[in-house]
C-alpha positions in Angstrom: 74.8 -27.6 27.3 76.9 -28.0 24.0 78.7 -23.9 24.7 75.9 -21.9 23.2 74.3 -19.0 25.1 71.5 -19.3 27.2 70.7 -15.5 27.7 70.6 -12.2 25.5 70.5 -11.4 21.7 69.7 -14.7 19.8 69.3 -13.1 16.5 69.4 -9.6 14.9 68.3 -7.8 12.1 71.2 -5.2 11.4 69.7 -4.8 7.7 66.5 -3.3 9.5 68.2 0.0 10.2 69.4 0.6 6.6 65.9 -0.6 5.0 63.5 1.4 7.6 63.4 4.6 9.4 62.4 3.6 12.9 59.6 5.3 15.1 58.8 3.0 18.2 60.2 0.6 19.7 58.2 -2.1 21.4 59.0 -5.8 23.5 56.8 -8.8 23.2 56.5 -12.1 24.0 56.6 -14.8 22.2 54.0 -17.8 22.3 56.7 -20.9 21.4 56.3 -24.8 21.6 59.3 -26.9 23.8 61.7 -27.5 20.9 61.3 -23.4 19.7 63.1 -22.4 22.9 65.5 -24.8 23.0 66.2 -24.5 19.0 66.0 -20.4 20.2 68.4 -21.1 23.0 70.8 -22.6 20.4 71.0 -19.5 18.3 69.0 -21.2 15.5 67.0 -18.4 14.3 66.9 -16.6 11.0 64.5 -13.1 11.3 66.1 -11.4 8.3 62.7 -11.4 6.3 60.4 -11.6 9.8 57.8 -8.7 10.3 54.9 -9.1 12.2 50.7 -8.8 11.0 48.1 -7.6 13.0 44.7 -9.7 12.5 41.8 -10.4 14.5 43.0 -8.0 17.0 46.1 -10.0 17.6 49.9 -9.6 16.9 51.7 -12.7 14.6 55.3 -12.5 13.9 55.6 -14.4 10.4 58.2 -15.6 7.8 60.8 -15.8 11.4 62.9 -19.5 10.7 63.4 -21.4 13.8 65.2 -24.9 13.2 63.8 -27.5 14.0 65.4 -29.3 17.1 67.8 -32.0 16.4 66.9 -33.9 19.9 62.9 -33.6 19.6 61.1 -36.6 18.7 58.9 -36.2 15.5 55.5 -35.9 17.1 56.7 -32.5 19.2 58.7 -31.5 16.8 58.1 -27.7 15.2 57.5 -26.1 11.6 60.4 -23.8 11.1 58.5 -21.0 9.3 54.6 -21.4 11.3 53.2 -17.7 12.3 53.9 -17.2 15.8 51.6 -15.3 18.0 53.2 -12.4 20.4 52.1 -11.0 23.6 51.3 -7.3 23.7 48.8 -5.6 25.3 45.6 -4.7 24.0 46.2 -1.1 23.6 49.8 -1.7 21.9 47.9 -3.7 19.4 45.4 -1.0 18.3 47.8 1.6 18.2 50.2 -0.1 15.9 47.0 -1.4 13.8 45.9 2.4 13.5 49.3 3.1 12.4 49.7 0.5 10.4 46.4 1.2 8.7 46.3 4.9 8.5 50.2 5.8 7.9 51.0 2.6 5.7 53.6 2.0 8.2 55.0 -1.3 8.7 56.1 -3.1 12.1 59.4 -5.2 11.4 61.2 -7.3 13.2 64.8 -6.4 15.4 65.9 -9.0 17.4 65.2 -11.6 19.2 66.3 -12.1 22.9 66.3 -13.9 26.4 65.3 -12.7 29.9 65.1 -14.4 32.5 64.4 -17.6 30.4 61.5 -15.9 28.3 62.0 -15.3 24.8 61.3 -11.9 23.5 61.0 -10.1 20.2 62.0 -6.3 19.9 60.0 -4.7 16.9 59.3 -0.9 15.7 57.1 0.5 14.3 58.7 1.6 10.6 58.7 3.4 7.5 60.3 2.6 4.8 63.4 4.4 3.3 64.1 5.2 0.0 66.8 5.1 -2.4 68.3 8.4 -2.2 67.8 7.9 2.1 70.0 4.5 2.0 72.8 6.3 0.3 73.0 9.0 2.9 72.9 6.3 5.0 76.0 5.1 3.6 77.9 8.4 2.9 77.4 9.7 6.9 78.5 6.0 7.7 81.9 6.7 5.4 82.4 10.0 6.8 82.1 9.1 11.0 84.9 6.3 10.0 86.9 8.1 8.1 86.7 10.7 10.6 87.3 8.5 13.6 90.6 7.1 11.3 91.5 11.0 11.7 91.3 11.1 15.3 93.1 8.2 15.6 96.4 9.2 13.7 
């Protein structure tokens, strides 16, 4: 092992919480290829424009990046940006469907992660914010630090 982590947060999403308000959150697995896991166990994954589509009554995270993995051969090597399918259950996939289809909400992508040597992908369930909301966003964000430089002094 060339120093890179082999558990926890591979990849996050910290533009998520200042494009979306967030409702639910929900874990799934991932359905990866060999040189996914070890490219995901190398920290070589980009999910800043992931989200994940519901079709055919099944959950696919798309537009995630995973690199392609230096030490695989060519035949079992993996494309980078394929649609990945993840691993709910059935009645976590309807209800984000009906909420997807019904509320125009959207089901974005947090982070990814390890356990216990199975990736995982935290998503929520989302709606969007808008301009004025992202400004708040950033004026209560000024204010807690300029009130924590306060307490400090």
């Amino acid at each position: 092992m060339n120093g890179a982590a082999t558990s926890g947060t591979m990849a996050t999403n910290r533009r998520v919480r200042y494009d979306y308000h967030l409702l639910d959150d929900f874990e799934a697995g991932l359905v990866l290829k060999g040189s996914e896991i070890k490219s995901i166990r190398d920290a070589k994954v980009d999910i800043s424009n992931a989200y994940v589509r519901i079709s055919d009554g099944e959950a696919w995270l798309v537009n995630a990046y995973i690199a392609p993995y230096e030490s695989a051969g060519v035949w079992t090597q993996h494309e980078p940006l394929r649609e990945r399918k993840l691993l709910l259950h059935r009645k976590e996939i309807e209800f984000l469907r009906g909420r997807v289809e019904q509320q125009g909400l959207t089901i974005v992508v947090q982070r990814i992660y390890i356990v216990r040597g199975v990736a995982k992908v935290g998503i929520s369930l989302a709606r969007g914010k808008r301009h004025e909301d992202r400004r708040e966003t950033i004026r209560r964000r000024d204010q807690e630090r300029d009130m924590a430089r306060a307490m400090r002094r």
